[in-house]
C-alpha positions in Angstrom: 0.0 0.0 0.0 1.7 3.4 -1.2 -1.4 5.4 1.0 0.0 7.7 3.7 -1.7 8.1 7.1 -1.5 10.3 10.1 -1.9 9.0 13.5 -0.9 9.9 17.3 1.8 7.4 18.8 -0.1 5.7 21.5 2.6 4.3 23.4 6.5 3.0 22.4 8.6 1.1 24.2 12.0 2.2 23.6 13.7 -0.8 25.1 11.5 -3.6 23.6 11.5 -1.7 20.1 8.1 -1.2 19.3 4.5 0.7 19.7 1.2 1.3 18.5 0.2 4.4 16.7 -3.5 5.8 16.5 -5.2 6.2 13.3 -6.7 9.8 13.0 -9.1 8.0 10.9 -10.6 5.9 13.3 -9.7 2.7 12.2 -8.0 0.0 14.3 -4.3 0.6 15.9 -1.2 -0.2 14.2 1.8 -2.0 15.4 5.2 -0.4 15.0 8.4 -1.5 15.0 11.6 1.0 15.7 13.2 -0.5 12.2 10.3 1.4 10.6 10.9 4.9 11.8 12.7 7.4 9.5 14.7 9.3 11.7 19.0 9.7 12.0 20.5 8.7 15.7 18.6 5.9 18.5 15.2 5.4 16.3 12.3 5.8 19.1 9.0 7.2 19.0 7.0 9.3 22.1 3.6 8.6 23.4 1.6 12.4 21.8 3.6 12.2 19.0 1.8 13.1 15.5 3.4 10.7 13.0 3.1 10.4 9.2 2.8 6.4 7.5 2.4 3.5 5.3 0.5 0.7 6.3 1.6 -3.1 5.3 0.9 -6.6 6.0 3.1 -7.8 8.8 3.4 -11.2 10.1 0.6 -11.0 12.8 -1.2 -8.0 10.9 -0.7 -4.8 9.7 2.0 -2.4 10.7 3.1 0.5 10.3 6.2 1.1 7.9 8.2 4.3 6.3 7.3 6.5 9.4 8.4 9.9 10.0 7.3 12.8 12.3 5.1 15.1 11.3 6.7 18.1 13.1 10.4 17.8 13.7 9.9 19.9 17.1 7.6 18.0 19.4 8.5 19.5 22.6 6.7 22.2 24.1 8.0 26.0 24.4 8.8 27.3 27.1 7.4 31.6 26.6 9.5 34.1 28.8 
């Protein structure tokens, strides 16, 4: 599937590798895996994080692959 989705990382565990992201759509979760996420450096996803994806068939269902954040900056800023 070439579609892209956005979705809202559920929760990630950075030590076991892997996640579920949202679907802003509505539709079911999807399974992610840290080999999956487009990012330089340690590859990990945040729980409130928007993400951008492709959706494949996995070995126990579909997964997420090709992901990459939707806003580079995903911390909040601090105003003076």
């Amino acid at each position: 599937m070439s579609d892209r989705y956005v979705g809202t990382v559920k929760w990630f565990s950075a030590p076991k590798g892997y996640g579920f992201i949202g679907r802003d759509d509505g539709e079911d979760d999807v399974f992610v895996h840290f080999s999956a996420i487009q990012m330089e450096g340690y590859k990990r996803l945040k729980e409130g994080q928007e993400v951008e994806f492709s959706i494949e068939d996995g070995p126990k269902g579909l997964q997420a692959a090709n992901v990459t954040l939707v806003s580079e900056e995903t911390t909040e800023v601090e105003s003076e």
